[in-house]
N, C-alpha and C positions, 0 to 999 in steps of 0.2 A: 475469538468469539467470547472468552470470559473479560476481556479488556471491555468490549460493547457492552455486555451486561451489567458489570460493573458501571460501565460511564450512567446507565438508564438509572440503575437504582442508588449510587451515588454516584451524585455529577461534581461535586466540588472535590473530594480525592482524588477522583479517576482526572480529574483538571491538571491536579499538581504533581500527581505522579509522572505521566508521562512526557509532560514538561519538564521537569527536575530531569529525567534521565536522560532524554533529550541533550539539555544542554550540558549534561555530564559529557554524554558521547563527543559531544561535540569539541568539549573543555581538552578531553584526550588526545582529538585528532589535531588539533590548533584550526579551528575553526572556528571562527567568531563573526555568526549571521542571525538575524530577527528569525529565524525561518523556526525556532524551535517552538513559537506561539501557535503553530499550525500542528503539534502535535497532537491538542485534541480532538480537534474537528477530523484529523484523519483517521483517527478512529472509526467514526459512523463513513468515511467515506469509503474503505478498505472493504469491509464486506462484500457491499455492492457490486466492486470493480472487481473483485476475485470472483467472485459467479458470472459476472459477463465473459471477464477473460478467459473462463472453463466454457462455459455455452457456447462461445465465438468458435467455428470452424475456419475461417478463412484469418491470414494478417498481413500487414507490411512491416517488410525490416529489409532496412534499408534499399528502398527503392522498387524493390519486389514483392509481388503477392505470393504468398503460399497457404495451400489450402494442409491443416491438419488433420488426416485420418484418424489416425491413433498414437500410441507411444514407437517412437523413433521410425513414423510413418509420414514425410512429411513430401508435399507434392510442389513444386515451382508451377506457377500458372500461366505467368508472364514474365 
């Protein structure tokens, strides 16, 4: 959350920082891909997708639905 509001109220450090580390991470692992340009933009994406993924009751993994009740509550449907 302080990453997104940072990005809002400056957008040009909050650009470079999470890039920079990014391809640090990556420099570490011996991974060498374009993909770390996408560090910012997933910033404002991550929000979003973590409130869906908390609100969603139901999911697929691998090949099966299960619906989530609560914590270590979890139902196979099909």
């Amino acid at each position: 959350m302080f990453v997104l509001a940072s990005a809002i109220v400056a957008p040009l450090s909050t650009v470079v920082l999470p890039t920079v580390l990014h391809l640090a991470v990556n420099e570490v692992l011996g991974i060498r891909r374009w993909t770390a340009v996408l560090a910012y933009p997933a910033v404002f994406v991550f929000v979003p997708l973590i409130v869906y993924a908390l609100a969603r009751r139901t999911f697929v993994w691998g090949g099966r639905r299960y619906r989530w009740r609560r914590k270590f509550d979890v139902t196979i449907l099909d």
